[in-house]
N, C-alpha and C positions, 0 to 999 in steps of 0.2 A: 431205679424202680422197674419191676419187671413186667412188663404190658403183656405179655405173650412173646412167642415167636415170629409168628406171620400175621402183620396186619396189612390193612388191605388201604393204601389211598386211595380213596374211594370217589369215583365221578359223578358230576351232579345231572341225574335224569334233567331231561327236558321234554316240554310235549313237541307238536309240529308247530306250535306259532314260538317254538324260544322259550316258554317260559316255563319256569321252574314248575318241574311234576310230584310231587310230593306220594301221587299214587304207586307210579315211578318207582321214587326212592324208597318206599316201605318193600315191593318184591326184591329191589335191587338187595338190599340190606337183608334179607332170608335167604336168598339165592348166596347172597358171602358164605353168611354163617354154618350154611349146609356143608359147604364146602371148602373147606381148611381155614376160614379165617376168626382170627383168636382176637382183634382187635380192629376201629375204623377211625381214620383220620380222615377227617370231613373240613370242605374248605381250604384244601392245600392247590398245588398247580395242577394236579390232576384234576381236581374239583372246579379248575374254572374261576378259581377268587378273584383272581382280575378284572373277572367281566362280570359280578353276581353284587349285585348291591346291600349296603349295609341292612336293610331290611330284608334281603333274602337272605344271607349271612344269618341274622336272627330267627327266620323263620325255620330255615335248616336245621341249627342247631336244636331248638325245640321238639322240632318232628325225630329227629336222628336221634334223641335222648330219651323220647317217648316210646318210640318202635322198639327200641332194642333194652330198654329193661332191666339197665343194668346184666345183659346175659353175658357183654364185653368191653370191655376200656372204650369209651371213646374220645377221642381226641380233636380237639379245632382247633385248625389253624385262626387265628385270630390276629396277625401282625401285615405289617404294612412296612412303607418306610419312612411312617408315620410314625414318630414315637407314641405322640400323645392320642393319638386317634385306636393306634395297637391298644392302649391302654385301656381304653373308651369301650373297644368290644369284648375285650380278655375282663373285664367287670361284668358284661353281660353275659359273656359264656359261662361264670362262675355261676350266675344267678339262673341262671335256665338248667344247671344241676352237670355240666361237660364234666371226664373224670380227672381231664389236662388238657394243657394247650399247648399247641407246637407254634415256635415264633422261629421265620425265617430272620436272617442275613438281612438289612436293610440292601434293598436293592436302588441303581439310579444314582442315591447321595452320593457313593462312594466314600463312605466313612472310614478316618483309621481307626485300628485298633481299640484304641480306649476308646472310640465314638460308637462302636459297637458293643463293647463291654456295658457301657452305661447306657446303651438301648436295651439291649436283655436285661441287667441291673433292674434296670425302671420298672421295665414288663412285670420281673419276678418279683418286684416287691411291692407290686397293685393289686396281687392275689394269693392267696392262699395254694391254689391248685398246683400241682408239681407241672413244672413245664421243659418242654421238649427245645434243646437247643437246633436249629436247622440250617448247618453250611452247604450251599449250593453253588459254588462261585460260577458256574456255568451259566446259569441263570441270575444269580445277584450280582455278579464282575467282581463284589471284596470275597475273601475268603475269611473264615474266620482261624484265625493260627492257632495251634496245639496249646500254646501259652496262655490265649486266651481262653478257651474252654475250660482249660484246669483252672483257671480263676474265678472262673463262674462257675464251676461244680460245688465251691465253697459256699454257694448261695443256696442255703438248705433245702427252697423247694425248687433247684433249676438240677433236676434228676435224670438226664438223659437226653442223646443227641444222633436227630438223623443223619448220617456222614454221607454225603455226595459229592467229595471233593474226587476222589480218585487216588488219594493221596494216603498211601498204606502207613508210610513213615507217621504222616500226625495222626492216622487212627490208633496207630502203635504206642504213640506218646502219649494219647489220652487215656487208651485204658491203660496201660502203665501207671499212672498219675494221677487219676480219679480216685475216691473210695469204690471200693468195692460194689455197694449197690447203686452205682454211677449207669445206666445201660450206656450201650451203644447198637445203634443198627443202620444199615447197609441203606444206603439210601437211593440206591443203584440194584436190580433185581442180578445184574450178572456181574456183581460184585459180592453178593451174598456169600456164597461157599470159601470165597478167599477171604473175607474179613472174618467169619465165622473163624477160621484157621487161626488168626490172632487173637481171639478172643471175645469178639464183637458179640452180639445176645440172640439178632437177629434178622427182620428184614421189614421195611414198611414199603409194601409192595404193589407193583401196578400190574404184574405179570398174575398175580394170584387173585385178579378179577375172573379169567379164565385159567388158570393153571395153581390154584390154591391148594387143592389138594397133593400135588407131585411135588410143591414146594413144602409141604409138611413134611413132606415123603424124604426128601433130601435134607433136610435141616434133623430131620429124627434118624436118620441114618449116621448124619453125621456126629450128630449128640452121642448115640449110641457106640461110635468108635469103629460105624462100618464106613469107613473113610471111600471105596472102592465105588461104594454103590452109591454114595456121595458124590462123589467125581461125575458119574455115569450119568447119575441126575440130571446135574452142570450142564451137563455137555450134550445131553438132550434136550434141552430147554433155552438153552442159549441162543437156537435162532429166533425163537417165538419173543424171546427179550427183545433182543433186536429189533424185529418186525415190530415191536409195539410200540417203539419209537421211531422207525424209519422216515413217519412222517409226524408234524408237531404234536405230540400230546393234548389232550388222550382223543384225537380222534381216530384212530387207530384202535386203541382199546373200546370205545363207544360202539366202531365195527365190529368187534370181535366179539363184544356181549349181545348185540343183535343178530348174530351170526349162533351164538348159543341159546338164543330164544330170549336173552333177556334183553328188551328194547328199552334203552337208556334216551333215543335220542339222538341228535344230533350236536353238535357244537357251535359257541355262539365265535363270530365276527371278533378280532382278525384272525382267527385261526377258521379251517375250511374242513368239508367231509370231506373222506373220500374220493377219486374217480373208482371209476368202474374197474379201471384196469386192477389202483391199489386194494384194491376190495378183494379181484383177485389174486395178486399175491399174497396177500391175509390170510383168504382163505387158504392158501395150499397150505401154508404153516401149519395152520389151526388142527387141518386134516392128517398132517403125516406124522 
């Protein structure tokens, strides 16, 4: 299924006492849309899910579903590595009107293979909405194997998968062996233009909070067969990738959107703001 090209994992405003800003999230979610982004995945690791409670989870998706109007896909993360509790909120996302849901890699268990086939199994057959498969083994430790994804694309609404492994070979295998309206996207912003190369659809991205527009700019270059100004893109943007994770996600990006006038906030405990110092090598980024 095709969501767009560039969407945007999108970080959860906070006021200065922590708590979820909903005033926040409604500029944040205009300020996307102006500028290159074609879809929002709300409630992923960008977003903070780890530390946001099952009733901010709910209130989010509500407010994110309201604001934006149907004008773009929006997509909740809704998974845990909780089977039945994944279940539990991917019923509520359905009912608060999301347009899909993105279900990570169970993280922690360490599940094999078939123990993660039948976590997404379960997920996808609690709902109707088409859902997003999401291998992060960086972050989850299992990975999920090519074999296994081409089994679960057989699962009529399980349409599409963030790939964050690093691993070209099984993004290669999967779109090879998917149906055709199977997506794939880039689950890594400076993996974009190489997956794209094999075929991938596009990119759910953290760099196109601030750089949405130049990532349109290079994915429609690339589309269009101007391969060179594609490259150039890449290769201009790749340090600002970097920098946006140099230090834990997304406070980095949290910086970079208050650095562009848009005040998201800061980030909840264990992850930390800022020093001053990385602030300023942020900023140099941002600037040149």
């Amino acid at each position: 299924m095709d969501f767009g090209k560039v969407l945007t994992a999108m970080v959860t405003p906070f006021n200065e006492e922590g708590k979820m800003d909903l005033e926040r999230t409604t500029i944040l979610i205009e300020y996307l849309l102006e500028n290159g982004t074609e879809g929002l995945v709300i409630n992923g690791t960008t977003g903070e899910s780890p530390t946001l409670s099952i009733q901010e989870k709910i209130d989010l998706f509500k407010h994110v579903v309201k604001v934006v109007n149907k004008r773009v896909p929006v997509i909740a993360g809704t998974s845990s590595n909780d089977t039945y509790a994944s279940v539990g909120l991917t019923k509520e996302a359905e009912a608060i009107g999301v347009d899909a849901v993105m279900i990570v890699a169970p993280y922690y268990n360490k599940p094999t293979q078939r123990g993660m086939y039948e976590h997404f199994k379960t997920i996808a057959e609690a709902t109707t909405l088409p859902v997003v498969l999401y291998n992060i083994p960086g972050r989850s430790v299992v990975k999920v194997d090519a074999e296994t994804i081409v089994e679960l694309s057989k699962i009529d609404n399980i349409v599409s998968l963030k790939e964050a492994s690093g691993d070209f070979d099984l993004a290669s295998e999967v779109i090879q062996n998917t149906p055709d309206d199977f997506t794939v996207y880039s689950g890594e912003d400076g993996l974009t233009l190489p997956l794209l190369s094999i075929g991938a659809d596009g990119v759910i991205s953290v760099a196109s909070h601030v750089a949405g527009n130049e990532l349109q700019q290079m994915v429609k270059a690339f589309t269009n067969g101007d391969y060179k100004t594609a490259a150039a893109l890449h290769r201009q943007l790749l340090p600002l990738m970097r920098g946006l994770f140099k230090q834990p996600s997304p406070a980095p990006t949290k910086a970079a959107l208050q650095m562009k006038g848009v005040d998201t906030g800061g980030v909840r405990l264990p992850l930390l703001d800022l020093t001053e110092q990385e602030r300023g090598e942020l900023k140099q980024l941002l600037d040149s």
